[in-house]
C-alpha positions as CSV (number, residue, x, y, z in Angstrom):
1,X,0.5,-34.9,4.7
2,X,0.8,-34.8,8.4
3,X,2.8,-32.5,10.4
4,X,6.3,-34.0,10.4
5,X,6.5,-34.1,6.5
6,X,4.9,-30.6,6.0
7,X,8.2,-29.5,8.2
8,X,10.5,-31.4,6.3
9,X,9.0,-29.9,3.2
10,X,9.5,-26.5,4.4
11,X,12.8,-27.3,5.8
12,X,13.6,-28.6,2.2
13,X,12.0,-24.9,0.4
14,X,14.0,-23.1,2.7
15,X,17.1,-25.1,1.9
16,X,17.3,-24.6,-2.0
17,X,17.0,-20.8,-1.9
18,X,13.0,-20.9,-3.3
19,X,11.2,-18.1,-2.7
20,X,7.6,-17.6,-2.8
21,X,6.5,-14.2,-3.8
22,X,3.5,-12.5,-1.9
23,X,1.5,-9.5,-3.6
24,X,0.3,-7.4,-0.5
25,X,-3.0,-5.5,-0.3
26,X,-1.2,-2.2,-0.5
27,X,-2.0,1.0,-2.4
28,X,1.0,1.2,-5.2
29,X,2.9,5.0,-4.8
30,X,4.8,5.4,-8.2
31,X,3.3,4.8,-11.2
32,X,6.0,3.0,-12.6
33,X,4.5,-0.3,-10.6
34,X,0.9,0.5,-12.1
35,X,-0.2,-3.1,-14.2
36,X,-3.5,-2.4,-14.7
37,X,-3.8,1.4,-16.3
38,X,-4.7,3.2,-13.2
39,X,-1.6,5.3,-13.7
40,X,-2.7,6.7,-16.7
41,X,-6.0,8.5,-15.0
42,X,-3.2,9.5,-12.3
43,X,-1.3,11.3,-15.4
44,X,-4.7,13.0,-16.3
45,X,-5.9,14.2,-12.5
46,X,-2.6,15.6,-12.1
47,X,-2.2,17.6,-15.1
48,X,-5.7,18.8,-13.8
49,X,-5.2,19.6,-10.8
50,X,-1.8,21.2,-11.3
51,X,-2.6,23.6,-14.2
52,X,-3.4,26.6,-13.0
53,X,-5.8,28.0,-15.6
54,X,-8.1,25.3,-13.8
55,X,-10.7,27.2,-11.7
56,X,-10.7,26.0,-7.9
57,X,-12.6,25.2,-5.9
58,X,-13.3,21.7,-7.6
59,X,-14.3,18.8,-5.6
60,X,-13.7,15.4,-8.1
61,X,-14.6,11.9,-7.4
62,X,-13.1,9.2,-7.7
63,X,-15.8,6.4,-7.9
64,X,-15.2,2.6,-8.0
65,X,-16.0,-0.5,-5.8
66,X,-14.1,-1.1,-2.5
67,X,-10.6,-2.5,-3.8
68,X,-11.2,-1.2,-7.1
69,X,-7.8,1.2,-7.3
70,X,-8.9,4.2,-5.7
71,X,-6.3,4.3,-3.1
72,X,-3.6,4.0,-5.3
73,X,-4.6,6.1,-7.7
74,X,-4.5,9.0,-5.0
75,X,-0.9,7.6,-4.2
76,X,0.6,7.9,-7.3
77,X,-1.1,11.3,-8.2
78,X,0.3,12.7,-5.3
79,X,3.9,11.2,-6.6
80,X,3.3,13.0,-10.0
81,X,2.6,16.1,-8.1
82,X,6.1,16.0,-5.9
83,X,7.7,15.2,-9.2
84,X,6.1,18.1,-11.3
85,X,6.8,20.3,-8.4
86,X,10.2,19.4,-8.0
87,X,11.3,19.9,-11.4
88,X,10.2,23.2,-11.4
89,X,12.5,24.1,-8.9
90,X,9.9,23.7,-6.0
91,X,8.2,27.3,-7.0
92,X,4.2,27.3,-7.0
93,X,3.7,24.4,-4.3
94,X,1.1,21.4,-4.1
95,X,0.0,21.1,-0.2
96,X,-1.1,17.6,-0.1
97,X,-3.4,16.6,2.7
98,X,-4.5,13.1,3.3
99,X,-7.2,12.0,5.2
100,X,-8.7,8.3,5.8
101,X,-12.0,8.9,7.0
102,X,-12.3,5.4,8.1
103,X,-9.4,6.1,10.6
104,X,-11.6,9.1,12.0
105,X,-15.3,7.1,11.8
106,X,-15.5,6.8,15.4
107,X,-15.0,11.1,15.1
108,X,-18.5,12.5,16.9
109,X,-18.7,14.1,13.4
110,X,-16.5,12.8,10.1
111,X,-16.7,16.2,8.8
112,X,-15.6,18.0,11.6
113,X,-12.6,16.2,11.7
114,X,-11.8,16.6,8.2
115,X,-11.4,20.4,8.9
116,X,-9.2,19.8,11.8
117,X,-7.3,17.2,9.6
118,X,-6.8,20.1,7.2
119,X,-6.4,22.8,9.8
120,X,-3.4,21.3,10.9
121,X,-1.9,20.2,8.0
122,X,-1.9,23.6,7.1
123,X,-0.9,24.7,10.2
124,X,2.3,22.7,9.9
125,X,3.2,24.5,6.4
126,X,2.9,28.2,8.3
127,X,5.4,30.3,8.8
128,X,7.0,29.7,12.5
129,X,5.9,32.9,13.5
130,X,2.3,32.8,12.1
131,X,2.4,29.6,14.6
132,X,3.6,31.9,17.3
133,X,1.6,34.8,17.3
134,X,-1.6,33.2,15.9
135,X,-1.9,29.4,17.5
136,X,-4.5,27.3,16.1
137,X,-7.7,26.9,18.3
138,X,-7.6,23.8,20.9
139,X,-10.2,22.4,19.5
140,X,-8.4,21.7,16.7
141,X,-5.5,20.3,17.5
142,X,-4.8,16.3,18.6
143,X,-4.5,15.7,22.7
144,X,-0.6,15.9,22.3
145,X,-0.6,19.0,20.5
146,X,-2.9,20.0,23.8
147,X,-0.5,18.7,26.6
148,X,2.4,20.4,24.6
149,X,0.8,23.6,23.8
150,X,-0.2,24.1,27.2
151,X,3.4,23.7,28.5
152,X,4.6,26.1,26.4
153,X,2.2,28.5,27.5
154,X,3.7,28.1,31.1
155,X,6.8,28.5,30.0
156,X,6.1,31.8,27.9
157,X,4.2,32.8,31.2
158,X,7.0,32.4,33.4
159,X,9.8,33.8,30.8
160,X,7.4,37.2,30.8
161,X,7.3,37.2,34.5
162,X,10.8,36.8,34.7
163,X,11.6,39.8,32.2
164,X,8.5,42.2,34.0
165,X,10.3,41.9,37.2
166,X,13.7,42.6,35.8
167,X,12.3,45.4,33.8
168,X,10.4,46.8,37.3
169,X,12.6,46.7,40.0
170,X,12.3,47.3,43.3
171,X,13.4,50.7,43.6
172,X,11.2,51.3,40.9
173,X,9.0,53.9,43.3
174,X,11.9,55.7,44.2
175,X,13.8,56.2,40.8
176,X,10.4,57.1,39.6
177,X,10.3,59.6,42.5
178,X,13.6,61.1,41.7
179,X,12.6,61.3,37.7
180,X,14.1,58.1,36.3
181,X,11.6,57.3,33.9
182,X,13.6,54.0,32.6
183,X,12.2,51.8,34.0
184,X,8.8,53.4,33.1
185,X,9.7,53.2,29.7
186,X,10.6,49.5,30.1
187,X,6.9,48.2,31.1
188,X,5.9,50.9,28.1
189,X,7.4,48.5,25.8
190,X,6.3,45.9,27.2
191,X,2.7,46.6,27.5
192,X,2.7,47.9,23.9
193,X,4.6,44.6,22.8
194,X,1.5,42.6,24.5
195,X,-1.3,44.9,22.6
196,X,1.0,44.2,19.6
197,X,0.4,40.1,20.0
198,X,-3.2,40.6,21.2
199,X,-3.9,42.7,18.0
200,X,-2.3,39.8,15.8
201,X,-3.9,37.0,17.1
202,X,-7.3,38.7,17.1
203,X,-6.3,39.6,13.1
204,X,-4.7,36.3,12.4
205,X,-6.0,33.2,14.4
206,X,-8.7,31.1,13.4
207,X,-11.7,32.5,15.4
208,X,-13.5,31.1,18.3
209,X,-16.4,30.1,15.6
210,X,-13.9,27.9,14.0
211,X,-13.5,26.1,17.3
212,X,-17.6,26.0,18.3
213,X,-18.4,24.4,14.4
214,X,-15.9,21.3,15.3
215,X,-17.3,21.5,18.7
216,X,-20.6,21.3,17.4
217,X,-21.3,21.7,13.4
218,X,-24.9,21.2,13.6
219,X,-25.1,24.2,16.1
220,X,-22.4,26.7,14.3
221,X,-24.2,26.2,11.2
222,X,-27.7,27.2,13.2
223,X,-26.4,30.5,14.3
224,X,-25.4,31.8,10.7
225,X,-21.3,31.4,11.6
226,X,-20.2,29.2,8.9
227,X,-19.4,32.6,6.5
228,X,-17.3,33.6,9.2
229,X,-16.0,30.0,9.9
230,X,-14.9,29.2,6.1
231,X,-13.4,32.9,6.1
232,X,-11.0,32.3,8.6
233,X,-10.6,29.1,6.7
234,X,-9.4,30.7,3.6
235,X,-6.9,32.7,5.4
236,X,-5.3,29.5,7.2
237,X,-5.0,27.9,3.5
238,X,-3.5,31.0,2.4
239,X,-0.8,31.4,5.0
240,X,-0.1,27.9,4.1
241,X,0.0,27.0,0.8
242,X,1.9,30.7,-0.3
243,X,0.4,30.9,-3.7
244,X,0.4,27.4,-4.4
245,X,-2.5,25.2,-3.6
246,X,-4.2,22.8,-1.3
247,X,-4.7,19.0,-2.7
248,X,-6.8,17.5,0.0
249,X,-7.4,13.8,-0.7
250,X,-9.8,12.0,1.0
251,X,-9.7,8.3,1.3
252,X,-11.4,5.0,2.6
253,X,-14.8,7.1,2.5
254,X,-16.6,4.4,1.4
255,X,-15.8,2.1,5.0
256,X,-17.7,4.6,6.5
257,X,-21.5,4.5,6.4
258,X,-23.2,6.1,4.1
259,X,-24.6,9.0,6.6
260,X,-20.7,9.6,7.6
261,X,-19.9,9.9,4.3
262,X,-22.3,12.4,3.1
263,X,-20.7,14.4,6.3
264,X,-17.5,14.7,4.5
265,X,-18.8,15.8,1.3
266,X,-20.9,18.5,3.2
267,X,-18.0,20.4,5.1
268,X,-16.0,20.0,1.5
269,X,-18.6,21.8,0.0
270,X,-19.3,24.1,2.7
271,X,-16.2,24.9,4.1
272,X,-13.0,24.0,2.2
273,X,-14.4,25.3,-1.1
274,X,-11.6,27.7,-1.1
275,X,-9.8,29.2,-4.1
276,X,-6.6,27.5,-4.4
277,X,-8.3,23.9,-3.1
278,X,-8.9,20.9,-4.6
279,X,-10.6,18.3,-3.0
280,X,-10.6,14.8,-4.0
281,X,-13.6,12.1,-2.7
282,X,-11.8,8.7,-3.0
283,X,-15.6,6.7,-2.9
284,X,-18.2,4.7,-4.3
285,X,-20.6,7.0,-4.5
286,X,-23.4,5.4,-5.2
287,X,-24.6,4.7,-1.6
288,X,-23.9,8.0,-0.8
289,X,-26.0,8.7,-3.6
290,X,-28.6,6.7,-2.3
291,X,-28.1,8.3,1.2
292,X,-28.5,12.0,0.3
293,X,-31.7,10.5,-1.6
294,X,-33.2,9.3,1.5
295,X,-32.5,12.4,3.4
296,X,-33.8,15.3,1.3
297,X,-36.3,13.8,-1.2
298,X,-39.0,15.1,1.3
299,X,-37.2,18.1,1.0
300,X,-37.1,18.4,-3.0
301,X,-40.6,19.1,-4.5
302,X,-41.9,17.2,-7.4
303,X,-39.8,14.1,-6.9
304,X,-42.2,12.1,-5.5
305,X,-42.0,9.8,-8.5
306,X,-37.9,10.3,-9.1
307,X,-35.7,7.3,-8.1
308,X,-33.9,8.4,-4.8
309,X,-30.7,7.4,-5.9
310,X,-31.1,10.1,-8.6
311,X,-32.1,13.0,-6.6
312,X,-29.0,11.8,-4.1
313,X,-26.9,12.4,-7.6
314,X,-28.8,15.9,-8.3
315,X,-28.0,16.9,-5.0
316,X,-24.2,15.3,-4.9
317,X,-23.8,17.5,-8.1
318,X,-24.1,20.2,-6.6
319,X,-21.0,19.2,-4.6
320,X,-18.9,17.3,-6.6
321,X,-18.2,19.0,-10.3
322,X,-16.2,16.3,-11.9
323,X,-16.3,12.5,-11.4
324,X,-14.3,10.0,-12.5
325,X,-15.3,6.1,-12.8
326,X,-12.4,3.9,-12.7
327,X,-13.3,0.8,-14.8
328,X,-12.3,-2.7,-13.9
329,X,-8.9,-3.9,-14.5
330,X,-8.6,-5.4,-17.8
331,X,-8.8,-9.5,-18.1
332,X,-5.7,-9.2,-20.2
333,X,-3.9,-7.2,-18.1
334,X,-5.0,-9.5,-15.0
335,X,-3.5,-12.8,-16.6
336,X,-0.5,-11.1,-17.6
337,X,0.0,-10.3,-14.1
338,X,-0.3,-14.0,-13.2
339,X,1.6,-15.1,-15.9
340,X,4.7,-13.0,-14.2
341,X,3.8,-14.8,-10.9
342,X,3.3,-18.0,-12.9
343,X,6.7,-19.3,-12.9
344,X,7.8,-18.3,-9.8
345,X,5.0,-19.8,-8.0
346,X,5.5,-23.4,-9.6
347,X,9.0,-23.3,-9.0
348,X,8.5,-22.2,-5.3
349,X,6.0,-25.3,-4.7
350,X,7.2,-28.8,-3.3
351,X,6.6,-31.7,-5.1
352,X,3.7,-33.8,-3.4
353,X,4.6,-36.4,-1.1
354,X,3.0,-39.1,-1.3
355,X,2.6,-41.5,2.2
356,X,2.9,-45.1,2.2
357,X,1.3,-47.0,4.8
């Protein structure tokens, strides 16, 4: 078939109406579309995760081969969650933070940026004037957060200039002189109103530590600060998720390379084991496994002889307590996907032409 008769052909498809349906590489979000049982583990996780007689923090895997359903197993659980939530009439919340750590790989440090991920997810689910007295850290925020927080301090500056010298006139001195004490009184207030904010963001922010560990993990960790760090943590989370909890879901992990990922599960051990949190590794984890095997079986005594892999899952359990394999689709449910495509798909083709010389 040259090109002329592959246009006609088309020409001829799109005249009789025939479509030709396309499945797309996409993560499926309600559970409704689920063909291949994946929905039913998303049932499961979220009754887990939602019941509140479950003890947090829990870190869970979800283990399978690139493409094997991971993705849209954390779609749809976060569906169920909304819908749980919602028929409840909103009360007890489910904070759902999504990170793709393949997004972030090119991150000086994957786990640092996790916490910043989470930080201002969080940060967003504050009370406005938690935000306004107790700002999170640069460091933490994206470079337009940083142009736009930066004009707002000007703007703040200038409005407090504007009200100090309409508070303190100019004939302050002499009203001062004569006994006036008004205007006195006026920068009073003021001046305790400023302690009053200093006082709250020193209480409230997330502390300079915060901002040094994503600056430099390695370093923070070095000088004993990640207590302090993961304190100031918790109280973020708190202010955020107001008695409900925080469903962080981590996804693409296994794009990343095995070093990276073993990053991620670090801070999420680390860090964000916070009461109320759930953290959810979507991964194969067996070259992670292999990864945290490499790096600390010189570390672990008597394992000379032990399989790396195995001490990388000895050491991984310490961080993750529950993990979930997701098996292969089933062959049955596979062809009766295709037979649902099956007719369409013959239908939709053109009938071979045939050239004659």
């Amino acid at each position: 078939m040259n090109a002329a008769t592959a246009t006609t052909s088309a020409q001829s498809e799109a005249s009789t109406g025939r479509r030709i349906p396309l499945v797309a590489d996409a993560p499926l979000v309600d559970p409704a579309d689920d063909r291949f049982g994946f929905g039913e583990f998303a049932h499961a996780l979220c009754l887990l995760v939602d019941d509140d007689d479950t003890t947090t923090p829990l870190t869970i895997a979800v283990s399978a081969p690139w493409g094997g359903g991971k993705s849209s197993l954390g779609q749809m659980l976060e569906t169920l969650l909304e819908r749980r939530v919602r028929n409840r009439g909103n009360d007890d919340p489910r904070l759902v933070c999504w990170f793709n750590a393949w997004e972030h790989d090119d991150a000086p440090h994957l786990g640092a940026a996790l916490a910043a991920s989470v930080a201002r997810a969080a940060d967003r689910n504050r009370h406005w004037w938690r935000r306004a007295i107790a700002p999170l850290p640069t460091a933490m925020r994206t470079p337009g957060e940083r142009s736009r927080q930066a004009v707002l301090i000007a703007l703040l500056s200038a409005a407090v200039g504007v009200l100090v010298a309409l508070a303190v006139p100019s004939s302050w001195l002499a009203d001062t002189a004569l006994g006036d004490s008004r205007p006195a009184a006026g920068a009073g207030v003021l001046g305790v109103l400023f302690f009053a904010l200093f006082v709250a963001r020193r209480m409230f922010t997330t502390a300079r530590e915060a901002a040094h560990f994503l600056d430099d993990p390695r370093s923070a960790a070095a000088r004993g600060t990640m207590s302090e760090v993961k304190g100031q943590f918790g109280r973020l989370i708190r202010h955020a998720t107001h008695k409900g909890r925080l469903v962080i879901v981590v996804d693409d992990l296994e794009r990343c390379s095995s070093d990276r990922a073993l990053e991620v599960c670090q801070v999420a051990s680390q860090l964000l084991a916070q009461p109320g949190v759930v953290t959810i590794l979507l991964a194969d984890m067996e070259p992670i496994a292999r990864s945290a095997g490499a790096r600390y079986a010189a570390s672990m005594p008597g394992t000379a002889a032990v399989d790396p892999e195995e001490i990388g899952r000895r050491y991984l359990a310490k961080i993750v307590q529950l993990e979930i394999a997701l098996p292969p689709p089933d062959p049955q449910d596979m062809r009766r996907v295709i037979r649902e495509y099956g007719p369409s798909l013959r239908h939709a083709l053109p009938e071979p032409v045939v050239e004659r010389p």
